[in-house]
C-alpha positions in Angstrom: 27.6 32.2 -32.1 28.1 32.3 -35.8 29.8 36.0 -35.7 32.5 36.7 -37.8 34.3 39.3 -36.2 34.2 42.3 -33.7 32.9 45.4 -35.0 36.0 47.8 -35.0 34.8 51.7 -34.6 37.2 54.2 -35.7 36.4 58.4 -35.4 37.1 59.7 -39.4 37.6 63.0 -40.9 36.0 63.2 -43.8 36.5 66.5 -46.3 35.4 67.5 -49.5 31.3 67.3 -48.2 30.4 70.8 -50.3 29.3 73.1 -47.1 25.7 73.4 -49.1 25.0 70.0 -48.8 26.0 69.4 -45.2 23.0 67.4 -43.2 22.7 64.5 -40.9 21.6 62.7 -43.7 24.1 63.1 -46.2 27.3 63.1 -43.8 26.3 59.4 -43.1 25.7 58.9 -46.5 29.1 59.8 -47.0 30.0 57.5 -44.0 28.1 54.9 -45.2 30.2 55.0 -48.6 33.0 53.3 -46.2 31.2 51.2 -43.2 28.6 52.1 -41.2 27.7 55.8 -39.8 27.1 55.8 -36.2 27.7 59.1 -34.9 28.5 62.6 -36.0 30.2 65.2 -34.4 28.0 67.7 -34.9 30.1 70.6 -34.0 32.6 69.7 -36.8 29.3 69.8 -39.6 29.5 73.7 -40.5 33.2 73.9 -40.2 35.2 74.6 -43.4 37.4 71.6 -43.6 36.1 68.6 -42.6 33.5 66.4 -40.6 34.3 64.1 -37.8 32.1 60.5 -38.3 32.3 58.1 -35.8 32.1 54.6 -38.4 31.4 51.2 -37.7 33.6 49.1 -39.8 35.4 45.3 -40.7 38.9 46.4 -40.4 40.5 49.7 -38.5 43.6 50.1 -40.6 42.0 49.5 -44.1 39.5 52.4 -44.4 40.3 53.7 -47.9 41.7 56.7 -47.9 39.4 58.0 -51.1 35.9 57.2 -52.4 33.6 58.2 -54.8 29.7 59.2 -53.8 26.9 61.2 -55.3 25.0 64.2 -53.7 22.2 65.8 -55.5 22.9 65.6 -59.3 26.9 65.5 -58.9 29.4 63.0 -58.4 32.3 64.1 -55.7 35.5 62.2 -54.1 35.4 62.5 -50.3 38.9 62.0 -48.5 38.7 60.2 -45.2 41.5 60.2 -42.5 41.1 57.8 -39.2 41.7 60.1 -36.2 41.0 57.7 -33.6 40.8 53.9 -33.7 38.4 53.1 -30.5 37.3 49.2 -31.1 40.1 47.2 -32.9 40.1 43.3 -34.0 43.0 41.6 -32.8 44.8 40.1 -35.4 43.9 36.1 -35.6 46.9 33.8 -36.8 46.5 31.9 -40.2 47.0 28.7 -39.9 47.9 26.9 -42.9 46.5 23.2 -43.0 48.7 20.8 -45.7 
């Protein structure tokens, strides 16, 4: 009672996490930047192009496809592409009311 929606969980790539700075903790921080971090697939952390988070977020189909985060001292643009939507709202109808 009083919930707003459903959780949707979605399994992202995410590049452009410099392989230097490459923990648990910063991966979901970088998660975090777009929902909420829930899992990482840690075999995916030391590879060269990207990691695969599994997020917690409001809406499947609008995770942004850029956004902006700091690690250490610097400023960086991680990408994120959805590889696999596993929880999905279905869409309510609007109903208009005169």
């Amino acid at each position: 009672m009083g919930a707003k929606g459903v959780l949707n969980i979605v399994w992202v790539n995410v590049s452009n996490i410099p392989l230097d700075k490459r923990c648990e903790k910063n991966i979901a921080y970088v998660g975090s930047l777009v929902g909420v971090t829930l899992d990482i697939d840690k075999s995916t952390v030391n590879g060269p192009e990207s990691v695969r988070i599994k997020l917690g977020c409001r809406d499947a189909e609008d995770i942004p496809a850029k956004a902006e985060g700091v690690l250490g001292d610097h400023f960086y643009d991680f990408f994120y592409s959805v590889d696999k939507i596993l929880v999905k709202n279905t869409p309510k109808e609007k109903v208009s009311v005169p």
